[in-house]
DOMAR-885583 format. One record per atom (N, C-alpha, C, CB): residue in one letter; x, y, z. Coordinates in steps of 0.02 Angstrom, whole numbers, plus 50000, padded with zeros to 5 digits. Atoms other than C-alpha are relative to their C-alpha. Glycine has a CB too. Layout:
aXYZ...
***
This chain:
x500435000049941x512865432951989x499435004949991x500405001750063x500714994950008x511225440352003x499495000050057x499544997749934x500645000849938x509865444252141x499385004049951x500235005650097x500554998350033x508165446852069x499705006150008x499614995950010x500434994249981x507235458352170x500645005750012x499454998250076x499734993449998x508045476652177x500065000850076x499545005749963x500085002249937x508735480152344x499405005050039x500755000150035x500524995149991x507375493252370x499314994450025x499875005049920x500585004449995x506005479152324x500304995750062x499814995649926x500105003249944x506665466852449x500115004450057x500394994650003x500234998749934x506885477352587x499255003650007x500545004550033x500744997449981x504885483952548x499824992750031x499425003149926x500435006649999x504475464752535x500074998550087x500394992749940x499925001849944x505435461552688x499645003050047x500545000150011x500424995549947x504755475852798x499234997950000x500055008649978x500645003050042x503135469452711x499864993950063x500244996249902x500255005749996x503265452352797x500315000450087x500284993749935x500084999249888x504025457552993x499645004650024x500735002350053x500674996849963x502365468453010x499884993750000x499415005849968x500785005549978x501365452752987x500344996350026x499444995749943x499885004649957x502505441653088x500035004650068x500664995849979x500234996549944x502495455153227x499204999350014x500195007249989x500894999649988x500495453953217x499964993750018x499435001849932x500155007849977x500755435353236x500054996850036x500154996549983x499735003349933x501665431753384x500255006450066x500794994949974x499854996649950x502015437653558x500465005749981x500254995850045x499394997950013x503025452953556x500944997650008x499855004450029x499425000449968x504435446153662x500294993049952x499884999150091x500015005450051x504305429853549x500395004249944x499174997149978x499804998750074x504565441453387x500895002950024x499345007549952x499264997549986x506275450753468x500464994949999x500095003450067x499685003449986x507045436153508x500284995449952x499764998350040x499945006150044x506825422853359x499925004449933x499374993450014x500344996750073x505995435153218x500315006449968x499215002350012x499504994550024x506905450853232x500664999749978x500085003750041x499264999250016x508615446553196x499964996349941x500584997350054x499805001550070x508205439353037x500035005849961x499574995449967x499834994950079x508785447752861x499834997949942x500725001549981x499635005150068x508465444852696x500445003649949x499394996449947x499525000150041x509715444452575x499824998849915x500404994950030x500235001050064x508765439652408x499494994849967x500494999249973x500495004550006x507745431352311x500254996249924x499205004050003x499865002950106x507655420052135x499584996350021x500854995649949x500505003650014x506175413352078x499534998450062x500264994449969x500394999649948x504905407752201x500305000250067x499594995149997x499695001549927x506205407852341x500245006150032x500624995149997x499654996049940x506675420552479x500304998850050x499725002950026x499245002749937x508445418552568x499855005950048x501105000749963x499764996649942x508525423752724x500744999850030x499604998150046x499405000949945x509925424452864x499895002150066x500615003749982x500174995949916x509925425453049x500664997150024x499144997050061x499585003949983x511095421853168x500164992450015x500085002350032x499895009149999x511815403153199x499424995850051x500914997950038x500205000349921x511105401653386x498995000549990x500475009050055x500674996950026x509295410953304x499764993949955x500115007949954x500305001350056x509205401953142x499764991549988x500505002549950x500245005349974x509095385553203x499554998450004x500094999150036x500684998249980x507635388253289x499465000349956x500005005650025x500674996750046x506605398853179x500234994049942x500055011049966x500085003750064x506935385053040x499644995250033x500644997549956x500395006649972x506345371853144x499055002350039x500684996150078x500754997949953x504765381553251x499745003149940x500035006150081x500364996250014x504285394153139x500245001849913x500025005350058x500064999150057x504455390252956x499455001149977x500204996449975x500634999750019x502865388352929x499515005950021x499784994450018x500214995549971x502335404953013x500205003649947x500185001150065x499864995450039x503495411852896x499705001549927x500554999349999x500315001850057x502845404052720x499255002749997x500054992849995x500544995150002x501115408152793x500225009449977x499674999150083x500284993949996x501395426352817x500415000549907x500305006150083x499915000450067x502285424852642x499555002749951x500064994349988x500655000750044x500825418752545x499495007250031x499564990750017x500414994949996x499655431552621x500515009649987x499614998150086x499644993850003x501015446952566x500055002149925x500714999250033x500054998450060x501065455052413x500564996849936x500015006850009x499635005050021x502605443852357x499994993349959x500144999050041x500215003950046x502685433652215x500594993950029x500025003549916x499395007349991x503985421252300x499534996850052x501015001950040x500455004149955x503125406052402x500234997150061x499764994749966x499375004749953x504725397152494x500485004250016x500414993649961x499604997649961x505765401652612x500694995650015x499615001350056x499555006149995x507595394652616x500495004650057x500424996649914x499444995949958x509105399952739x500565000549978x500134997950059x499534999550022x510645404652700x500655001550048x499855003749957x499844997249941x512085408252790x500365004850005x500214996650034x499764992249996x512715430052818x500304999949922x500675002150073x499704998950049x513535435652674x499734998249921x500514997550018x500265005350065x512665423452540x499535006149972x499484990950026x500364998750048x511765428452402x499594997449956x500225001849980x500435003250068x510595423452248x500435000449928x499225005049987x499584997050083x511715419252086x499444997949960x500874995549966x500555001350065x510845412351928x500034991550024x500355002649896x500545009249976x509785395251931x500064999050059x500274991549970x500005000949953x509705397452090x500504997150046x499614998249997x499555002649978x511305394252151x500265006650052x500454997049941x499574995849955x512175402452307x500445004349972x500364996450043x499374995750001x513595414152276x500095006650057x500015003149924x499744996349946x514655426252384x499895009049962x500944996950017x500304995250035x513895443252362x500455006950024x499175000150016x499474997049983x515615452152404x499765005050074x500285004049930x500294995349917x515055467852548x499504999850014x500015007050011x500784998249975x513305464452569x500264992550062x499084998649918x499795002749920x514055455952756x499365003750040x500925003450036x500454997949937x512975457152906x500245008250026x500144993850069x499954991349992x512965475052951x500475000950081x498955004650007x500155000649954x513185471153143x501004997550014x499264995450006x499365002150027x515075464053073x500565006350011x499894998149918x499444992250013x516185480953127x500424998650075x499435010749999x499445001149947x517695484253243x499645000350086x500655007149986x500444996449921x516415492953376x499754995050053x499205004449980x500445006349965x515395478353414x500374993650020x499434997449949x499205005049969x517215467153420x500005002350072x500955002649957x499654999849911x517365462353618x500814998849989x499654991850063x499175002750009x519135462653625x500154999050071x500635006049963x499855002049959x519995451753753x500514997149987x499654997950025x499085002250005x521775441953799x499954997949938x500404993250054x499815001250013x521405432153689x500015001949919x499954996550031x500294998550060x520845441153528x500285007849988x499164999050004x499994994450005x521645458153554x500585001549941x500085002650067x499505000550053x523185456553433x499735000949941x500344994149999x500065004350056x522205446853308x499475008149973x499604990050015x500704995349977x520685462253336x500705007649981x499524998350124x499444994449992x522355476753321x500434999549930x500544998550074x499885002750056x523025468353152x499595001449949x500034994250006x500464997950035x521255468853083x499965005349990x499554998650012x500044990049999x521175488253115x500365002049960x500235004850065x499474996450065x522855490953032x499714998749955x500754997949983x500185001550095x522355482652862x499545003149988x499784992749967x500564995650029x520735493052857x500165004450015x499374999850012x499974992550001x521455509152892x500615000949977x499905003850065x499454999050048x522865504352786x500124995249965x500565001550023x500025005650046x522605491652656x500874998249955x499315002549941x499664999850039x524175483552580x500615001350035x499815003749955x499594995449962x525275495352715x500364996250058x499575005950026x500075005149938x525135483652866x500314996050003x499524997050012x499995009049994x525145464852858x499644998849925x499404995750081x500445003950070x524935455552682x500434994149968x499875006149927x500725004249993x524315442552682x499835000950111x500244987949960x500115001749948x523735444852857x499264992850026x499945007050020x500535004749991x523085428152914x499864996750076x500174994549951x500455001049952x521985423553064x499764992250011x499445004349982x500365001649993x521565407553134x499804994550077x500004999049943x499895001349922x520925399653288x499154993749986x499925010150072x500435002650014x519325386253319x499455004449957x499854997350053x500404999550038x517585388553240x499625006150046x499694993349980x500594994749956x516325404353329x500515003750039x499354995750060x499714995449956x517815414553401x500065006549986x500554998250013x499934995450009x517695429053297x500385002449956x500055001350036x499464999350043x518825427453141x499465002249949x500534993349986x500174997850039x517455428353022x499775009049999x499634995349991x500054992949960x516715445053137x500695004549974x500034998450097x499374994150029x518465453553088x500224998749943x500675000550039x499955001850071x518575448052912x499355003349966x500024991649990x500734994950024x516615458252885x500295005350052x498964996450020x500004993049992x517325473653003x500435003749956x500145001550063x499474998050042x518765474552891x499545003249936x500544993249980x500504999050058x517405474152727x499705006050020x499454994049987x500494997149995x516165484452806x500665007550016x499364996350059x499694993549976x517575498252882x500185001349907x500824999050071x499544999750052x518355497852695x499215004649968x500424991349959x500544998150024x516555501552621x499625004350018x499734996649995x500384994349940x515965514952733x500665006649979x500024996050118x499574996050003x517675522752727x500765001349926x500174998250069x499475001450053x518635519052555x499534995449962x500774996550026x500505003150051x517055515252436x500335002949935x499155002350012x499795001550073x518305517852283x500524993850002x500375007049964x499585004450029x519135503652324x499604993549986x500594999050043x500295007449992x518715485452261x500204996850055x500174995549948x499745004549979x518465473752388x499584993550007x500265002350051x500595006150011x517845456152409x499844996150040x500074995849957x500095003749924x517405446352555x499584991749954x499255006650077x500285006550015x517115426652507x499944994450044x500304997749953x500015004249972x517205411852577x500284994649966x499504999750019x499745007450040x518405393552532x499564995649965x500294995050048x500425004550025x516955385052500x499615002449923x499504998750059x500234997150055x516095399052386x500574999649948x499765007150017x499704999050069x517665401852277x500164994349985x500565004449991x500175004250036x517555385652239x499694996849970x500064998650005x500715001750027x515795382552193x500025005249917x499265003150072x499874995850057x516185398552084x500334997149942x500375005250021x499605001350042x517545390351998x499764995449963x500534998850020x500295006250027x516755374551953x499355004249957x499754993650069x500424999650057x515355381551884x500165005449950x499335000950022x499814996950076x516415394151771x500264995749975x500455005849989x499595006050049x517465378951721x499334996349945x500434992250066x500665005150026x515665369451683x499715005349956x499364996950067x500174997550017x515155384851614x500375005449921x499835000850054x499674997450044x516545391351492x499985005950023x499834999149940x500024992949974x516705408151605x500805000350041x499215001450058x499445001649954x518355404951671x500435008249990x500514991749970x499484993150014x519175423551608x499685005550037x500085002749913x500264995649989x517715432251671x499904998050095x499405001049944x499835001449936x517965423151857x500635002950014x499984993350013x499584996149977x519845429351842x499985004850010x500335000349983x500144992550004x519145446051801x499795003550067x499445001149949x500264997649939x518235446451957x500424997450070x499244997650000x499825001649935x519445438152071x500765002950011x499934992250010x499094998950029x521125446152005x499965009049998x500244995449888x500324990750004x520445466251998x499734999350039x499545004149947x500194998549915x520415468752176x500465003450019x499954994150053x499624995849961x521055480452291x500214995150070x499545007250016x499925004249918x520715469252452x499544994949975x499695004550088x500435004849987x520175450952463x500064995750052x499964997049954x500115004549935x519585441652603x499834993050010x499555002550031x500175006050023x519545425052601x499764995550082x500724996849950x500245004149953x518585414152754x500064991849988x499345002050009x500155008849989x518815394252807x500634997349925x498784996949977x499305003450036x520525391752685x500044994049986x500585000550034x500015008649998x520575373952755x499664998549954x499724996050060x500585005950036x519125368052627x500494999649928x498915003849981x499695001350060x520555372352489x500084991949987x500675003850000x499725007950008x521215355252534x499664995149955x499994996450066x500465006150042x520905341952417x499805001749950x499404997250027x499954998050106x520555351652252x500455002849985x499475005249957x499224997550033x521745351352155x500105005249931x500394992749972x500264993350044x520865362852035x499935007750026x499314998649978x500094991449975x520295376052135x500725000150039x499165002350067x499604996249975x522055375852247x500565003249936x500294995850057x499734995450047x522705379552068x500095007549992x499734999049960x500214994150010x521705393952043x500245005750042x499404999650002x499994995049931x521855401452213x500795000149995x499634996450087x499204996249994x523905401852191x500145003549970x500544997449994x499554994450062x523935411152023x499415005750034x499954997749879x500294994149983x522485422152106x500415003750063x499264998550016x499474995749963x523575424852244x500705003349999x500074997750036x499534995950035x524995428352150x500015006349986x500074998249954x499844993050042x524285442152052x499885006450057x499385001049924x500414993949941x523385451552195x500665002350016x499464997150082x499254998949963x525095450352291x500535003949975x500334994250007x499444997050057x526245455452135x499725008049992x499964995149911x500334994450018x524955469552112x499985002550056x499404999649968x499884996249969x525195475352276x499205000750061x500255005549948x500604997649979x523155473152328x500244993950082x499164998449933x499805001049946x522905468752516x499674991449998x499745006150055x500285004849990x522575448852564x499674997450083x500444996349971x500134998549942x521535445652719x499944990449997x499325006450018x500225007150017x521425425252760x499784997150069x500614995349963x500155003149949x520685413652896x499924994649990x499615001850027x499845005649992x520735397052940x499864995950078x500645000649978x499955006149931x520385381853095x500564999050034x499904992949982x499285000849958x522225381753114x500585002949960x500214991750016x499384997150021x524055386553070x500144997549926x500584998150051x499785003350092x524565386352865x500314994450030x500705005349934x499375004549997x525975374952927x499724993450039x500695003950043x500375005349989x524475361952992x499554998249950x499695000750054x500265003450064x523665361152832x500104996449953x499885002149973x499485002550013x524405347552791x499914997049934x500194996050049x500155001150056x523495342352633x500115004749950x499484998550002x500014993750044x523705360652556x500744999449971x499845007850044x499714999850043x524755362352419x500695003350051x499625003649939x499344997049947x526835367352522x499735008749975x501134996849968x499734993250011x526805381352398x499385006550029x500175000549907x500634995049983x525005389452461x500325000150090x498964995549981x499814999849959x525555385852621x500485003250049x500004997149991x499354992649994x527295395752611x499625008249978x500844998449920x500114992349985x526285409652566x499705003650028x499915002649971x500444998049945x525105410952693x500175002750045x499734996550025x499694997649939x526385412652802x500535005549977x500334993850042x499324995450011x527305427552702x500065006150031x500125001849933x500094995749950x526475441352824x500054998750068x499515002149992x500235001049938x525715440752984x499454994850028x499825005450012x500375007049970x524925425053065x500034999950066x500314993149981x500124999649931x523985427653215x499584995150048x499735005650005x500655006049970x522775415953349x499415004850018x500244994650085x500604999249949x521145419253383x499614995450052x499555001649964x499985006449959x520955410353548x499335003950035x500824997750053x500664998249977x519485406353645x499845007650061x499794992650036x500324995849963x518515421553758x500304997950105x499054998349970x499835001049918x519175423953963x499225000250008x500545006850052x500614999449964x517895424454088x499695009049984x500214998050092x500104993350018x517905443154081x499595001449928x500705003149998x500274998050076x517725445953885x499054992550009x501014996549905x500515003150026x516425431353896x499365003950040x500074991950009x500414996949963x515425440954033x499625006949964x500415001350060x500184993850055x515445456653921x499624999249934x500645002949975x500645001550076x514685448453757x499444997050032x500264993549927x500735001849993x513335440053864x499525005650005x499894996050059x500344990949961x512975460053948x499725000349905x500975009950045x500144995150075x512895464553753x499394997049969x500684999649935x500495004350018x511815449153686x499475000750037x500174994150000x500334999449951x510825450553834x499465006849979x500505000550063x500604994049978x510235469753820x499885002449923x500315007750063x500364998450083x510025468253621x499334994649991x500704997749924x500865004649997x508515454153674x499665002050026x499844993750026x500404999249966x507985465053779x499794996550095x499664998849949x499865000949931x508495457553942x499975003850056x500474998750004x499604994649964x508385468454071x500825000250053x499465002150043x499554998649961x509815473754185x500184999350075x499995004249987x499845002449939x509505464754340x500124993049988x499505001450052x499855005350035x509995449654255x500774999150006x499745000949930x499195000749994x511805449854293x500354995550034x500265005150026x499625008249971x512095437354407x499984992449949x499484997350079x500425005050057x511055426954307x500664998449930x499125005849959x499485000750051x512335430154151x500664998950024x500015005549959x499495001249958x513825428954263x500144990550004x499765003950076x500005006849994x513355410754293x500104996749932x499394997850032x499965002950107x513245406754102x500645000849981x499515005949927x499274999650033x514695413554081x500724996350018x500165006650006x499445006549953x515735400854206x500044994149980x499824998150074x500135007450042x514935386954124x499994999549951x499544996750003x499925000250075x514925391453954x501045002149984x499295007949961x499564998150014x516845392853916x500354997349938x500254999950047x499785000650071x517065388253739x500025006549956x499544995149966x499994992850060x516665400853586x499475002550030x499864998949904x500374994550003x515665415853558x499204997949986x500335004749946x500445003150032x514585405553462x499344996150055x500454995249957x500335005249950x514075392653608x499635003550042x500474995650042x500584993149948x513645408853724x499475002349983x500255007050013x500634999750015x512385414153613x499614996749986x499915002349972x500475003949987x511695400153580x499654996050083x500224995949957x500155002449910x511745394953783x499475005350016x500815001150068x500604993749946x510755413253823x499544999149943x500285010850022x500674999550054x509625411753666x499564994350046x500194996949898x500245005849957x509215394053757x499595003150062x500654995350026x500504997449967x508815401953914x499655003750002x500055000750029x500574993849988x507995417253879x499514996149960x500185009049968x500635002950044x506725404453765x499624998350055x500124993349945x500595005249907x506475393853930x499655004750024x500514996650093x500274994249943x506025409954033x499505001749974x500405006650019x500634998250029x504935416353917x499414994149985x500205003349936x500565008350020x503845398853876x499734998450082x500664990249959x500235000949946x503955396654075x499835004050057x500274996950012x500054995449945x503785411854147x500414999850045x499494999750029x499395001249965x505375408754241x500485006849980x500344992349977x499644995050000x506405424054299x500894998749978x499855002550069x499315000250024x508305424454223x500165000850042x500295003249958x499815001149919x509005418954371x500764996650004x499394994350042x499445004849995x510835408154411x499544993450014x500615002150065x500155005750005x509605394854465x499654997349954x499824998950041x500115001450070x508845393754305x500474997949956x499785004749975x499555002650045x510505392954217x500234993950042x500575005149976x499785006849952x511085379154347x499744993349964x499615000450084x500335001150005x509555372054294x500094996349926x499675004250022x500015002950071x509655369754104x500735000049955x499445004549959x499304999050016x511675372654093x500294995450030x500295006050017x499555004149930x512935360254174x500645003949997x500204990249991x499374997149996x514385363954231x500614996249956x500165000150074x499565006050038x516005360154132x500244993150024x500605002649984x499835007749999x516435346354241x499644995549980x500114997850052x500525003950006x514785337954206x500054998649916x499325003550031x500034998750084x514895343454011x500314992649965x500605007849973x499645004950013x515375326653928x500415002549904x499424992450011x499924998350063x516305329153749x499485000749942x500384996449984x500434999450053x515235332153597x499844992949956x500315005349956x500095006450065x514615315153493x500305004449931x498924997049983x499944997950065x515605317553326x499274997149956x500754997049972x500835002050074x514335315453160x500404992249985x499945008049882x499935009850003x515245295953156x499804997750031x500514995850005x500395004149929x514505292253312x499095001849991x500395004450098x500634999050028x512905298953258x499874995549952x499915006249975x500535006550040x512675289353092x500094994550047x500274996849910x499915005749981x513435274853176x499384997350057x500705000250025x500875001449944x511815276653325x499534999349967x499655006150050x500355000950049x510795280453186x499984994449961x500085004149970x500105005650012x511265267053094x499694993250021x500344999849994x500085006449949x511125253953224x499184999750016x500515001250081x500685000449989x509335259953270x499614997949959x499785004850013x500465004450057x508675257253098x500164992949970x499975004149936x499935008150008x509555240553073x500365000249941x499274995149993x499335001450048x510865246552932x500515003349999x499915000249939x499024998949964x512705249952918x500105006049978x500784994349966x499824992450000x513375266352900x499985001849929x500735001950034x500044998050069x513885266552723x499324998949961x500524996549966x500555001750029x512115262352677x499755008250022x499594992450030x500214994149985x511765278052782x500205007949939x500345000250073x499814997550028x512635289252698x500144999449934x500255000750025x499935000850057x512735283152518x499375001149964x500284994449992x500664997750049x511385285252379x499464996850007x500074999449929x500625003650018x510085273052405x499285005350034x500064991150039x500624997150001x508305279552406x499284995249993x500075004749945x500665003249972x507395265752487x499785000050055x499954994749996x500344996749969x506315270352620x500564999250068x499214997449999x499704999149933x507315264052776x500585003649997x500154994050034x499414997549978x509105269652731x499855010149998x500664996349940x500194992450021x508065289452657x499865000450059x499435002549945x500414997649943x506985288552827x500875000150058x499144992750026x499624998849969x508645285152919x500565006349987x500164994850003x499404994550067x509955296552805x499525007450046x499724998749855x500184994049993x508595312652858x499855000650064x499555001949960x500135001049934x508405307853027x500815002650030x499734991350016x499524998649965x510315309553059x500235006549990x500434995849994x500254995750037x510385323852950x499945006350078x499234996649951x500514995149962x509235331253071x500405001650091x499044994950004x499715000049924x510145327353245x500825002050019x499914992250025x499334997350017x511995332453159x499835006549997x500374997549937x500304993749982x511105348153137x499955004150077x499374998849980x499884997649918x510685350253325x500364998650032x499654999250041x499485003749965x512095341953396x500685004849977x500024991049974x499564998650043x513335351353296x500035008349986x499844995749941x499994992150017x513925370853244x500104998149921x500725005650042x499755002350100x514225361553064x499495006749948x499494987749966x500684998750051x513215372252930x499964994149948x500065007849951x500445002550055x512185365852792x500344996249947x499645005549968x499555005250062x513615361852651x500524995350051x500635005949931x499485001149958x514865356452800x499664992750014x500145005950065x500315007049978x513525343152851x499844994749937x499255001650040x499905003750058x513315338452655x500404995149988x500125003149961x499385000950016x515035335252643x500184992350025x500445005950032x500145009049939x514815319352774x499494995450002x499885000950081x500325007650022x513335311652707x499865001049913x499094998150050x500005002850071x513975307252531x500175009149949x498994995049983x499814996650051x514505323652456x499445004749990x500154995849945x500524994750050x512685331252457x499855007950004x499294997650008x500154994149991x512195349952433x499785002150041x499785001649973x500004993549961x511705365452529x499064996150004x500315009949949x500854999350019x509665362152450x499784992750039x499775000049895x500475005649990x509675344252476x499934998350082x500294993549958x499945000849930x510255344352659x499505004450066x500725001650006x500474995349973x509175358452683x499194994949989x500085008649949x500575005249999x507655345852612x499904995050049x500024996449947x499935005549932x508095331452726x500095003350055x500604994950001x500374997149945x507785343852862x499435002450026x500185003050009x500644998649984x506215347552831x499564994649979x499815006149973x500195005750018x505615331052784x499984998050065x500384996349951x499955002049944x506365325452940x499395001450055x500575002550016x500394996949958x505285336753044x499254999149967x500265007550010x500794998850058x503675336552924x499874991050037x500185001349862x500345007949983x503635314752957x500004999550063x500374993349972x500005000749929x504225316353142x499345002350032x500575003650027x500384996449975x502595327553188x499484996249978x500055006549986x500605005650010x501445314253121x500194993849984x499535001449947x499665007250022x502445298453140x500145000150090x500894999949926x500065002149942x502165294553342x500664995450023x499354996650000x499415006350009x503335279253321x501015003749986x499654994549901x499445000650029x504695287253235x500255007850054x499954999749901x499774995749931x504725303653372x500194997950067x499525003950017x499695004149937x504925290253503x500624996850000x499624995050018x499475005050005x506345281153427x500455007049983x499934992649937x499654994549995x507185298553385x500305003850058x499675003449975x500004998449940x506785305653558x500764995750028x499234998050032x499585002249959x507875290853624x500734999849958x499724993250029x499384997650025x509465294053499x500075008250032x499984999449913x499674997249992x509415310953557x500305000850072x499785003749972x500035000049927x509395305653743x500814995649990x499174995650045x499405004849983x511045294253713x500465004149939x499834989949988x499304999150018x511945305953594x500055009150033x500124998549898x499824992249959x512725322153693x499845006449963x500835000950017x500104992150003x512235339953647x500125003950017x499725002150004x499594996149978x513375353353675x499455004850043x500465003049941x500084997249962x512775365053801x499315006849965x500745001450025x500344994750030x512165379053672x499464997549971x500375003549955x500225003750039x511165368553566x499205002850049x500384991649993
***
């Protein structure tokens, strides 16, 4: 793995490039959408960023091109701007990899709301970082998607690295140590991947479930969990649901998931959800007569952590664009209530709308061809699984045909690039997104 620029040089470059997007846009504009980005690295003409989920959305869709400008006019020899998502890094040829503790900073026990339903799971985490190995091992974690498992899987990293920087530790992700593996297998590096995944003190492993189904990498990952285990180093794991529902995973990975402690991280009460809006709220700069206002959000928003910030990112955009005070009848306004909330369109009901609008069948959608209607349709859905959806970037690959992080990231900006001068094809879009549901946050 490798990141190009020195971390010195990118954070000049960076500091470099949020003066001139501060000079570019409203202040209250830059806090909201511009400030909470990071970057993370670069290779070759490209600079990864990261923002949050709720944030990054956005700024990819409004204000790429704000960004590339202030780019080009910066002393920066990189031209393109790609996203990435927390943790990621720059390996070689430009390929992603997991860049072990360089986690979002923002990732620590402090900034954990702890509530009913997260206080165990949040009291577990603490032990293993203030006693690696001592605790719970394998202590594993898991509950839906935006509740806060990955958040205590980076306070664990970040407490370990702040407070026990002689020990190794590694914070990855299911999906990364498998991208890893494949390309040491493709690469003839396979001793020098054990080297790095087997000489550890603590490893953390995020989203487990994606083991399923390789039968290569769930190889790997049993003799890597073997040795860690035999050797005594600490295992931290998370997951969508219980080992003993993974039902594709290998029995024997499965029996050992469950040889510690296996906890839930369940969704946010009213209370805890009231408290992360107060927090989200007065890090945008909200002020503090805003409370009713967030009170109401918080009655109607009762899913993840995730959905809340993207629900108040939502309104504090409206308020600011309309001059509209953060009010309860504002959230009334652009929130429904859960009874109203209808379920989420899965991404089958999407191609399948998609499909139907352009006049071909699903598997045409999603399969390889690269003639104009099934490409113009294929980046169109692409584009509305994106907003419709908490999926990331490889997650949404994965469902049309297998494709990458880059290419899914292309057919999003394609999407948007023909929609903005294609009259016809923003009208027939417009009315897919009017007939397929959009979660609340979105």
């Amino acid at each position: 793995m490798r990141d190009e620029a020195s971390p010195h040089d990118l954070e000049s470059l960076w500091e470099d490039l949020r003066q001139r997007l501060r000079a570019a846009v409203p202040e209250a504009t830059f806090k909201i959408w511009l400030d909470p980005l990071r970057a993370v690295g670069t290779q070759g003409a490209t600079l990864y960023l990261t923002a949050p989920d709720g944030v990054r959305t956005w700024v990819e869709r409004r204000y790429s091109s704000l960004l590339r400008e202030a780019l080009a006019h910066s002393p920066a020899t990189q031209s393109e701007i790609c996203f990435v998502d927390a943790g990621a890094a720059v390996g070689a040829e430009g390929s992603l990899s997991d860049r072990g503790l360089d986690l979002n900073p923002n990732y620590s026990f402090e900034r954990f709301v702890i509530g009913q339903g997260n206080r165990l799971a949040h009291a577990a985490a603490l032990a293993v970082a203030e006693a690696p190995s001592e605790a719970y091992n394998p202590l594993f974690l898991h509950g839906p998607p935006g509740l806060g498992k990955t958040h205590l899987l980076g306070a664990i990293a970040n407490y370990l690295q702040a407070n026990a920087p002689g020990l190794s530790v590694r914070y990855t992700t299911a999906e990364s140590f498998t991208n890893e593996f494949v390309t040491a297998l493709r690469n003839s590096g396979v001793e020098e991947f054990k080297s790095r995944y087997r000489d550890l003190d603590v490893l953390l492993v995020d989203d487990v479930q994606f083991l399923q189904g390789k039968q290569h990498t769930e190889e790997e990952f049993f003799h890597t969990f073997n040795a860690l285990y035999e050797g005594g180093s600490q295992l931290v794991l998370s997951a969508d649901r219980l080992p003993s529902e993974l039902s594709t995973l290998a029995a024997r990975l499965r029996d050992r998931f469950e040889w510690g402690l296996t906890l839930p991280v369940d969704p946010p009460d009213l209370a805890t959800r009231q408290i992360v809006l107060r927090r989200l709220a007065r890090e945008a700069g909200v002020g503090e007569d805003s409370g009713d206002a967030l009170s109401e959000l918080a009655r109607r928003i009762d899913a993840n952590v995730r959905r809340l910030h993207g629900a108040l990112t939502k309104v504090i955009a409206h308020a600011s664009l309309t001059a509209k005070p953060l009010s309860p009848e504002l959230i009334a306004e652009l929130i429904p209530n859960r009874s109203q909330q209808e379920q989420p369109t899965t991404v089958e009901e999407i191609q399948q709308q998609v499909a139907t609008a352009f006049g071909i069948s699903r598997a045409e959608l999603v399969g390889s061809s690269r003639a104009a209607t099934p490409l113009q349709a294929r980046q169109v859905a692409i584009l509305l699984t994106r907003e419709a959806t908490d999926l990331s970037l490889p997650q949404i690959g994965r469902l049309y045909g297998g494709r990458d992080h880059s290419t899914v990231l292309n057919s999003l900006r394609r999407a948007e690039a023909t929609l903005a001068g294609d009259a016809d094809l923003s009208r027939r879009v417009g009315e897919l997104r009017s007939s397929i549901h959009s979660p609340a946050a979105g």
